[in-house]
N, CA and C atoms as an extended XYZ file, in Angstrom:
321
Properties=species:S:1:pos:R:3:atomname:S:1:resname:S:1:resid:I:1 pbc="F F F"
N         6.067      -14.663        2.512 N   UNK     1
C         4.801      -14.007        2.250 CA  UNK     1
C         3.923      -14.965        1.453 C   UNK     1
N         2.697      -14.962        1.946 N   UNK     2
C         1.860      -15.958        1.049 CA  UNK     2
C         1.945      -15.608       -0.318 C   UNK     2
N         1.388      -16.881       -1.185 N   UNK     3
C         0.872      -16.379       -2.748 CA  UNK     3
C        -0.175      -16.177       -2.925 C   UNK     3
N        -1.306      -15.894       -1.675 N   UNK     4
C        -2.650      -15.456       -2.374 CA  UNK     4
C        -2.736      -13.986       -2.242 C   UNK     4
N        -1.614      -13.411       -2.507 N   UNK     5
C        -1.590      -12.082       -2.442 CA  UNK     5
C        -1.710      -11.644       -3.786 C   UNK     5
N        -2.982      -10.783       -4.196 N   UNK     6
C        -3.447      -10.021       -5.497 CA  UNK     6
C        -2.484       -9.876       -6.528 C   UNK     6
N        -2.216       -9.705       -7.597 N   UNK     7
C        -1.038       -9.315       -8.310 CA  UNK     7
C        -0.914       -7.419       -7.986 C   UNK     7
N        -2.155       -7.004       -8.240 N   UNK     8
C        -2.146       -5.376       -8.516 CA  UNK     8
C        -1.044       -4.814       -6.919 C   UNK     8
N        -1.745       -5.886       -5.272 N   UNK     9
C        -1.255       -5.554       -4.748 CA  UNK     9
C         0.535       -5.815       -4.398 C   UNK     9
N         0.890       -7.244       -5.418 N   UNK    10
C         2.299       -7.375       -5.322 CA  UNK    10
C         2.550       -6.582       -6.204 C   UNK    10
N         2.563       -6.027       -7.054 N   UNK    11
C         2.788       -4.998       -7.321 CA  UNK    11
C         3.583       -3.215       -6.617 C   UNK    11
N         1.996       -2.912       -5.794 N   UNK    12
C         2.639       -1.771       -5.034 CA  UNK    12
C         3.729       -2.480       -3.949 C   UNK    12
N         3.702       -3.809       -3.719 N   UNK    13
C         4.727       -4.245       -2.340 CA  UNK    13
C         5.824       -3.927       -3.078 C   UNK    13
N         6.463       -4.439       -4.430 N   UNK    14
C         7.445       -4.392       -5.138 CA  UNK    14
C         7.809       -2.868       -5.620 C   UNK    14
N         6.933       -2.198       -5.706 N   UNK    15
C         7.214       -0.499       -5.996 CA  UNK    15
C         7.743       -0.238       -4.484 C   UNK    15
N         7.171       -0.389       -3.523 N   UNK    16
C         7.702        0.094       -2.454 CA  UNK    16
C         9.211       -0.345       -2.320 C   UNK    16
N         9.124       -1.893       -2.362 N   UNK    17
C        10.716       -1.931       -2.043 CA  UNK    17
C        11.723       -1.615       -2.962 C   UNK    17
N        11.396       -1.310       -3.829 N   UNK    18
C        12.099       -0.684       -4.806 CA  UNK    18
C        12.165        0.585       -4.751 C   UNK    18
N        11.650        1.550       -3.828 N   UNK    19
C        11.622        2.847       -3.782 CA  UNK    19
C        11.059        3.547       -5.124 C   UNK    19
N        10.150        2.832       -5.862 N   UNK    20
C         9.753        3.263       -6.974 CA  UNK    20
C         8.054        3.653       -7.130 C   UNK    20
N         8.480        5.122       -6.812 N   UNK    21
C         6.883        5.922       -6.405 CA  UNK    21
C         5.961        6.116       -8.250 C   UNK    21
N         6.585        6.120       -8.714 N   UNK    22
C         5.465        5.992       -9.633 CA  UNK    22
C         4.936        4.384      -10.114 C   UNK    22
N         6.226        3.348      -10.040 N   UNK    23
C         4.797        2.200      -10.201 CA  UNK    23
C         3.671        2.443       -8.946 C   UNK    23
N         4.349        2.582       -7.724 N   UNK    24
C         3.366        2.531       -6.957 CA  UNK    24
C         1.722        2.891       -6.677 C   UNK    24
N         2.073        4.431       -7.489 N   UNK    25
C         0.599        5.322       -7.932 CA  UNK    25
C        -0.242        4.274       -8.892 C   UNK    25
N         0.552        3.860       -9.771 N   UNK    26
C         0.478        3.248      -11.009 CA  UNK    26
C        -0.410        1.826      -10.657 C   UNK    26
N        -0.051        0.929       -9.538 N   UNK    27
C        -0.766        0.149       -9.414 CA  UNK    27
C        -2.455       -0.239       -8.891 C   UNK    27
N        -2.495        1.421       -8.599 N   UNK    28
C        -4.327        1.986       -8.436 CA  UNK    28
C        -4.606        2.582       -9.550 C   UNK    28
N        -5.726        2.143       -9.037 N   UNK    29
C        -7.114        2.445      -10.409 CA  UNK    29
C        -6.855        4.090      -10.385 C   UNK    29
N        -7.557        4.728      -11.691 N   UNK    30
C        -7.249        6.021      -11.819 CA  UNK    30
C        -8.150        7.265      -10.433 C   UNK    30
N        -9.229        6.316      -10.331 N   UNK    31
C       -10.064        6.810       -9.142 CA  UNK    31
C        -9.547        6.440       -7.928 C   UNK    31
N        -9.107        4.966       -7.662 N   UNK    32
C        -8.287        4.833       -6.105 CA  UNK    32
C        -8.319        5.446       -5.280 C   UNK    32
N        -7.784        5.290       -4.030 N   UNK    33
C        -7.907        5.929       -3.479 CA  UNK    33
C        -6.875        5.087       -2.034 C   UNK    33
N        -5.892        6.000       -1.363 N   UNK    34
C        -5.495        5.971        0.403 CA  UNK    34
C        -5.767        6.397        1.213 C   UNK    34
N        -6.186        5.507        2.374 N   UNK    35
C        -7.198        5.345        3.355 CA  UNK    35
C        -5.879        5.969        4.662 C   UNK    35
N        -4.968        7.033        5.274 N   UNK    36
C        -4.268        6.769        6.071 CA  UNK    36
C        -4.762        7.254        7.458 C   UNK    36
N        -5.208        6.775        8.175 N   UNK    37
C        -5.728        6.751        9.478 CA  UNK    37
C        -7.219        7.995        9.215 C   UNK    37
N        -7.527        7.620        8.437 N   UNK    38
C        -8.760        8.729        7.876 CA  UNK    38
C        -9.023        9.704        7.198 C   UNK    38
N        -7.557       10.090        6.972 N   UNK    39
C        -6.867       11.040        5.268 CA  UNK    39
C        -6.994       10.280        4.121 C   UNK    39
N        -7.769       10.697        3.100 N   UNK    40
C        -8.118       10.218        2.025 CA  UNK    40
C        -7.133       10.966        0.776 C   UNK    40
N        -6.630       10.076        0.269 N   UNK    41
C        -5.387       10.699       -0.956 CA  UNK    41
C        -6.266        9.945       -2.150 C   UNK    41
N        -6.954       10.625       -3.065 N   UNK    42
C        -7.767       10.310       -4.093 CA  UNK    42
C        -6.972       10.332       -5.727 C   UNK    42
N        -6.930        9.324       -6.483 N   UNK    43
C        -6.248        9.551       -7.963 CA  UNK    43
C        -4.479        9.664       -7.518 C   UNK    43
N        -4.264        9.497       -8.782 N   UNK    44
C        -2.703        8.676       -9.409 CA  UNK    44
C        -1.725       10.101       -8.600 C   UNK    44
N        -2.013       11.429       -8.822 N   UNK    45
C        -1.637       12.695       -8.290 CA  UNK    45
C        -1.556       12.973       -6.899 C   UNK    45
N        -2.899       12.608       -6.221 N   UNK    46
C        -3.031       12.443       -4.900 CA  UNK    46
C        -2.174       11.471       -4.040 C   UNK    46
N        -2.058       10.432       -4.381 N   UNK    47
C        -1.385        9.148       -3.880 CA  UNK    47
C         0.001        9.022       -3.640 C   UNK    47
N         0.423        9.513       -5.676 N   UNK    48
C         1.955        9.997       -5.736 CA  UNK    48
C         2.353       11.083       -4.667 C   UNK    48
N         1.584       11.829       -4.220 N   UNK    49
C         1.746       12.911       -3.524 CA  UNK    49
C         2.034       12.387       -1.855 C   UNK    49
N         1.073       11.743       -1.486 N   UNK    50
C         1.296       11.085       -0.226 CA  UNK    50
C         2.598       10.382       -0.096 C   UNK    50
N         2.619        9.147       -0.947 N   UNK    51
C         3.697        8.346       -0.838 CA  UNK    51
C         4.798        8.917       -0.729 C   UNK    51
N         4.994       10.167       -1.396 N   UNK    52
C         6.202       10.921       -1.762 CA  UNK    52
C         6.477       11.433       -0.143 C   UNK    52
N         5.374       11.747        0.636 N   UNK    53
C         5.729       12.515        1.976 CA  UNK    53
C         5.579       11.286        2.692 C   UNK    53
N         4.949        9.988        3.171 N   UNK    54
C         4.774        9.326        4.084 CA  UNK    54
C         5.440        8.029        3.900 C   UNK    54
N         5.636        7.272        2.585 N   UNK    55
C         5.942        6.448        2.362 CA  UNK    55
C         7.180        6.087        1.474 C   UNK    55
N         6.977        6.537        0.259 N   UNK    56
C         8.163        6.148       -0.241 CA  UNK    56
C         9.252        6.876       -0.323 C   UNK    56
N         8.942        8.271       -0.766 N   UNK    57
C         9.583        9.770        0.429 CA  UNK    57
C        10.277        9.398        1.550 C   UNK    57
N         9.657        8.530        2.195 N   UNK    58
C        10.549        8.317        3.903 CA  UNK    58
C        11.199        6.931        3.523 C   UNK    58
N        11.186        6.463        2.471 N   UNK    59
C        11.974        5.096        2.656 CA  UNK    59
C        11.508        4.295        2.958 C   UNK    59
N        10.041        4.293        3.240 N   UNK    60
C         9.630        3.091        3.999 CA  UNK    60
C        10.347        1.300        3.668 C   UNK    60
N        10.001        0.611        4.700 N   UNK    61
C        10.258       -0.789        4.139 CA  UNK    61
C         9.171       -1.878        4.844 C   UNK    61
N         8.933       -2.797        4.555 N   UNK    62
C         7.705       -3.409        5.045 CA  UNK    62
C         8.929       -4.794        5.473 C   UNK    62
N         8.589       -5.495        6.411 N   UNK    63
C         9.334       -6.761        6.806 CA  UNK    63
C         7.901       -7.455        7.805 C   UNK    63
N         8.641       -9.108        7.371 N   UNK    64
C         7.528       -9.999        8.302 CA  UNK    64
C         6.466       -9.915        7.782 C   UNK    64
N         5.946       -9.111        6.341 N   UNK    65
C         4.504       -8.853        5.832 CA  UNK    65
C         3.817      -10.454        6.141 C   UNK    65
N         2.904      -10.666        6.413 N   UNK    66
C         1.654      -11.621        6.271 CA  UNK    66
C         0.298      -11.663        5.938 C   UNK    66
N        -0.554      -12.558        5.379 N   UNK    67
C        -1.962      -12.023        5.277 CA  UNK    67
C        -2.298      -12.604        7.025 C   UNK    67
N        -3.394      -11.622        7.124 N   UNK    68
C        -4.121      -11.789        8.445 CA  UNK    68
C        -5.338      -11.895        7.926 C   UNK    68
N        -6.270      -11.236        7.178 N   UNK    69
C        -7.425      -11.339        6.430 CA  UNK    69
C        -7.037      -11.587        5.145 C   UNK    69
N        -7.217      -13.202        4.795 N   UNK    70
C        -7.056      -13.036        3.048 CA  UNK    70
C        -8.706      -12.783        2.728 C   UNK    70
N        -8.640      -13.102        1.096 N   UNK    71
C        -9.859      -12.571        0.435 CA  UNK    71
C       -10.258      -11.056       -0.206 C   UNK    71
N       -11.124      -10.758       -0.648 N   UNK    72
C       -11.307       -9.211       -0.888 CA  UNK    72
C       -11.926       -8.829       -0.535 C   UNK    72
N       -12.159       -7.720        0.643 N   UNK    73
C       -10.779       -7.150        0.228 CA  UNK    73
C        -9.912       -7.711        1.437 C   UNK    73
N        -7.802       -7.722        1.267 N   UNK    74
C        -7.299       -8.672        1.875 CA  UNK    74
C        -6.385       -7.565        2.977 C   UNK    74
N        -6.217       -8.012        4.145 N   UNK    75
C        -5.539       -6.969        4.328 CA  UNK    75
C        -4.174       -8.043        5.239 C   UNK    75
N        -3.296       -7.066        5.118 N   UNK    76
C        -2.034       -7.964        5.447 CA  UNK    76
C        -1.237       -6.901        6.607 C   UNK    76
N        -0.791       -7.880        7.554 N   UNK    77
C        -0.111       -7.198        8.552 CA  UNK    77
C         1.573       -6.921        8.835 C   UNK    77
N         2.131       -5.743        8.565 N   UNK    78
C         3.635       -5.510        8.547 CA  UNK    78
C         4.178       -4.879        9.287 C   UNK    78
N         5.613       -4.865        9.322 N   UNK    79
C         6.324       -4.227       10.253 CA  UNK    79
C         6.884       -2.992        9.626 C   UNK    79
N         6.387       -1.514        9.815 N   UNK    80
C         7.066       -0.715        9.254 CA  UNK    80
C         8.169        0.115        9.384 C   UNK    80
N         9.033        0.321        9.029 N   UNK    81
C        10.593        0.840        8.954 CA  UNK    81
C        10.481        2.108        8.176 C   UNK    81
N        11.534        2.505        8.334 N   UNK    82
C        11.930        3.909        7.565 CA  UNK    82
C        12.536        5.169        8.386 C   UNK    82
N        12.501        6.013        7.372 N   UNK    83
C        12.508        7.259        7.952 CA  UNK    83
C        11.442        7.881        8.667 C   UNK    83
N        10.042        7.319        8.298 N   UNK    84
C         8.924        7.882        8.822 CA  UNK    84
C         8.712        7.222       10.016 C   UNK    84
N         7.041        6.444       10.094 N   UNK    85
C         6.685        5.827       10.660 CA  UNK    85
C         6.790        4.429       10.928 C   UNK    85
N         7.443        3.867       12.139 N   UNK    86
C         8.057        2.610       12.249 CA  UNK    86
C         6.909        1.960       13.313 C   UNK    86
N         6.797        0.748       13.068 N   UNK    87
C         5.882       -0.191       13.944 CA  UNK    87
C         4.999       -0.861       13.237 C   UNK    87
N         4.410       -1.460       13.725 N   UNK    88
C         3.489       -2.932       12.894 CA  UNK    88
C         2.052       -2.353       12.561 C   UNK    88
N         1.706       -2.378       11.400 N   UNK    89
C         0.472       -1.789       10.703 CA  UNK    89
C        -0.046       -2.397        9.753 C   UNK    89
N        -1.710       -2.451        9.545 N   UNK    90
C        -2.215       -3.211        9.033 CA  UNK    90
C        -2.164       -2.615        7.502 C   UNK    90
N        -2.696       -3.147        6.395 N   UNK    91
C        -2.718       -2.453        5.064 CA  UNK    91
C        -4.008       -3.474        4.644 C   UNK    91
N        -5.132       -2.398        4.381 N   UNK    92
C        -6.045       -3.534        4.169 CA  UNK    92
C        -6.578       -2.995        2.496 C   UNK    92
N        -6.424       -3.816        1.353 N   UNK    93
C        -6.395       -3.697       -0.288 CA  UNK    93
C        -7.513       -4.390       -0.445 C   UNK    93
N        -8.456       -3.488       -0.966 N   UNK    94
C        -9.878       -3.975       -2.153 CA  UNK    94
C        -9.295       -3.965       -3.387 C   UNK    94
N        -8.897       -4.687       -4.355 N   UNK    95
C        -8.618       -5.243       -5.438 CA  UNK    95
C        -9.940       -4.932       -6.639 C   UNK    95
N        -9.823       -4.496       -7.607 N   UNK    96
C       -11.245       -4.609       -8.793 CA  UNK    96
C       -10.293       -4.632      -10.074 C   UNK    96
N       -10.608       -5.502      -10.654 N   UNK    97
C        -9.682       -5.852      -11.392 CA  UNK    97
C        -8.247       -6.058      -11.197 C   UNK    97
N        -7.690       -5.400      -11.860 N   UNK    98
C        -5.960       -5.810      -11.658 CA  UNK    98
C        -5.266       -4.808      -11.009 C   UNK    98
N        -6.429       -3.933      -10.853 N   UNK    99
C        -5.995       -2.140      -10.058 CA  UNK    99
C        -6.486       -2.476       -8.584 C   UNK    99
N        -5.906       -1.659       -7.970 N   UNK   100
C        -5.922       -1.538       -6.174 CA  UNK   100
C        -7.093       -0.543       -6.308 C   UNK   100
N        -8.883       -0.246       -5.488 N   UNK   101
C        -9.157        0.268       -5.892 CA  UNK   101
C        -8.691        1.561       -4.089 C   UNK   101
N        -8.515        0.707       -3.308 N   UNK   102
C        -8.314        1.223       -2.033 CA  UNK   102
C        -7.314        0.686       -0.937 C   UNK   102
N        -6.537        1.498       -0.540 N   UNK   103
C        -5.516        0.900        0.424 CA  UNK   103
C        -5.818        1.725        1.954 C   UNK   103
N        -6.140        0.483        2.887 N   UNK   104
C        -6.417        1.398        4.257 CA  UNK   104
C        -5.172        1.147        5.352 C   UNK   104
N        -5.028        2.138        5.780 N   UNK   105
C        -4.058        2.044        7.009 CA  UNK   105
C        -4.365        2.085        8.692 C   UNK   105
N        -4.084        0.898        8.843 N   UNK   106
C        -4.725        0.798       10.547 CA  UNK   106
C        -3.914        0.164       11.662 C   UNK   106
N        -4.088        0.554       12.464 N   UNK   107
C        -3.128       -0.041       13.429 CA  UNK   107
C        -3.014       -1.262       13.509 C   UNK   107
């Protein structure tokens, strides 16, 4: 995986593989916000809430991650695993400060 990847966003990569849903909330801003195919999960409550059913809830695991768009905002392309939803998906992170302020999910 490259190193021009954000800290805030190595961050949630490392909550994920760690199955650890509260850094994950933790690494967005208190306003934040998840983008998942046009469902908006808003704040630390909202997010925890999602992850808990779609993502870290299901186990997810990310493999092969790469940037495809670096810069900000950067979005990086993975292979997703789990219990949930499996197949290659984009994750595209606006960064503002050291907080994630938005994470989008796209095919």
């Amino acid at each position: 995986m490259s190193t021009d990847i954000p800290a805030a966003v190595r961050r949630a990569l490392d909550a994920i593989d760690q199955l650890d849903n509260d850094a994950f909330a933790a690494a967005f801003a208190e306003d934040g916000y998840v983008d998942d195919w046009g469902r908006q999960f808003r704040g630390h409550g909202q997010i925890r809430s999602w992850s808990d059913n779609e993502l870290i809830g299901k186990r997810a695991t990310f493999t092969g991650t790469e940037v495809s768009t670096p810069g900000n905002p950067i979005t990086l392309l993975t292979q997703v695993g789990g219990d949930g939803f499996n197949g290659p998906s984009h994750f595209t992170f606006d960064v503002q400060g050291d907080r994630i302020a938005s994470m989008t999910i796209t095919a």
